[in-house]
C-alpha positions as MATLAB code, in Angstrom:
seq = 'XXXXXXXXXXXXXXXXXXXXXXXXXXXXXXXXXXXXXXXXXXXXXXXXXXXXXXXXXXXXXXXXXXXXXXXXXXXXXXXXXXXXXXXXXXXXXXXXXXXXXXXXXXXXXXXXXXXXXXXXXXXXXXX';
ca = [
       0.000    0.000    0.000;
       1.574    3.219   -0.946;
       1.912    5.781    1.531;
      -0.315    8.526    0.223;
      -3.354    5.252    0.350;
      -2.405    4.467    4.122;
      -2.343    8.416    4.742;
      -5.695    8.826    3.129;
      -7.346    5.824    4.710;
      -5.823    6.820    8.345;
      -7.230   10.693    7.703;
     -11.122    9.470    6.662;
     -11.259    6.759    9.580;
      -9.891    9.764   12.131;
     -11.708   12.028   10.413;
     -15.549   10.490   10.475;
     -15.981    8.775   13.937;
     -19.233    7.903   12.561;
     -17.848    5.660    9.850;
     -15.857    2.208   10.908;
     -13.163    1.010    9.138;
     -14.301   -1.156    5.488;
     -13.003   -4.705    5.574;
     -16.276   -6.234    5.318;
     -19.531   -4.926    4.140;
     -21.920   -7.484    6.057;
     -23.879   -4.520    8.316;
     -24.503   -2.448    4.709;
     -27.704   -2.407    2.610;
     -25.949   -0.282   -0.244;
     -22.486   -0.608   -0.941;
     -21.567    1.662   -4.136;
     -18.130    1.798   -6.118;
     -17.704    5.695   -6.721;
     -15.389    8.645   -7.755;
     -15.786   11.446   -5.512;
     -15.149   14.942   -6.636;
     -15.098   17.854   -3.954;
     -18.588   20.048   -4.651;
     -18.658   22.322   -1.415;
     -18.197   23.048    1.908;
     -21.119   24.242    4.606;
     -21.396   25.190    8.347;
     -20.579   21.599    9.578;
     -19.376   19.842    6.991;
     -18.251   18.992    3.300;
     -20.900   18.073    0.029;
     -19.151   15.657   -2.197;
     -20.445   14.608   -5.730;
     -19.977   10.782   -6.098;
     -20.478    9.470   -9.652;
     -21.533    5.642   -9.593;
     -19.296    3.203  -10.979;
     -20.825    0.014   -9.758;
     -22.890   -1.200   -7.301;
     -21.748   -4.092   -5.228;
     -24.311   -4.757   -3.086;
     -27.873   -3.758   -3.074;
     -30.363   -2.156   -5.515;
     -29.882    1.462   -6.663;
     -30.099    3.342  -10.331;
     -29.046    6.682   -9.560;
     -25.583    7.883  -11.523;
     -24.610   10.303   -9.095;
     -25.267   11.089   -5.707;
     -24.432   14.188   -3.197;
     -22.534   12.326   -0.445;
     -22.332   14.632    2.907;
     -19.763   14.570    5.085;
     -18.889   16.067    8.374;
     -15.463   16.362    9.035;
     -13.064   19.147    8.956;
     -11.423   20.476    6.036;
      -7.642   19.190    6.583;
      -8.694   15.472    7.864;
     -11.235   15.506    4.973;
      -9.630   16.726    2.008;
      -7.647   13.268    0.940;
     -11.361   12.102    0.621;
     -12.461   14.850   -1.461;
     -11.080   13.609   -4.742;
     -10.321    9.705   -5.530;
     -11.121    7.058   -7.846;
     -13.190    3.822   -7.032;
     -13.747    4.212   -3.173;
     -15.661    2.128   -2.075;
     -18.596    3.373    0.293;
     -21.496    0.905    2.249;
     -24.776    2.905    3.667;
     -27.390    1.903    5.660;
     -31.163    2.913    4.806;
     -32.451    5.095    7.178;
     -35.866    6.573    6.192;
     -37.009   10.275    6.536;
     -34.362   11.361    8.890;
     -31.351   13.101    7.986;
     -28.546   11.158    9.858;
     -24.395   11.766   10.751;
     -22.947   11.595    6.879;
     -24.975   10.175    4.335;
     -26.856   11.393    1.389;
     -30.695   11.422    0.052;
     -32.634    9.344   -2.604;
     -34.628   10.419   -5.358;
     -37.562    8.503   -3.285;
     -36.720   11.198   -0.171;
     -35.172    8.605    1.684;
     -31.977    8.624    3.529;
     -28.800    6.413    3.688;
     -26.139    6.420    6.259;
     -22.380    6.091    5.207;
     -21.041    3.384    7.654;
     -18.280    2.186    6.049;
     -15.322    3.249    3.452;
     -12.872    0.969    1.315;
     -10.228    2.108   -0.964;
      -9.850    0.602   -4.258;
      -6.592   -0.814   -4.191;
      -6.393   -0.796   -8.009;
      -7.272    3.271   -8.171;
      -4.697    5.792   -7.395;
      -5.604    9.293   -5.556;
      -6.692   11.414   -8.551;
      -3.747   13.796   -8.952;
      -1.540   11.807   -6.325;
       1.338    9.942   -7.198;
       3.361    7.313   -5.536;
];
């Protein structure tokens, strides 16, 4: 594992005590392959736009989806560009919970977990 990966992984783990580590994806409903793009920052937290690449577990159709998280900006910016991370959700209905993002049905989904690809390098790092 390169040392930019291992810096990345240790910053989103630190950096979302929401969100355990990603070995397994057993606890998610939704587990989504993605390329995250930074879209912008609010009052407690970061918007990321996440185009699909493949879902691995689960049933979903959307393309994209607006991912929040709420972290701050130096523990969250490794995150805020990368391709094929790996992300598993949980469904959790009407209320908006800690990191997540919304449905096109009004529902929302919980990010509990995060894997990096190990195939996909940081977009713009280089090790």
């Amino acid at each position: 594992m390169s040392k930019i990966t291992l810096l990345t992984v240790t910053a989103i783990l630190f950096a979302l005590p929401a969100v355990r580590a990603a070995d397994e994806w057993a606890g998610a409903d939704l587990v989504l392959k993605v390329d995250t793009e930074y879209a912008f920052s609010h009052g407690w937290g970061h918007v990321l736009r996440c185009q699909v690449r493949d879902v691995l577990k689960g049933e979903f159709e959307a393309e994209e989806i607006a991912l929040n998280v709420w972290a701050s900006f130096d523990d969250f910016y490794p995150f805020a560009r990368h391709r094929g991370i790996i992300l598993g959700f949980v469904f959790y209905g009407e209320e908006n919970p800690y990191g997540g993002f919304k449905d096109s049905a009004g529902n929302w989904w919980q990010l509990v977990s995060i894997g990096l690809g190990e195939e996909e390098p940081l977009v713009g790092g280089g090790e």
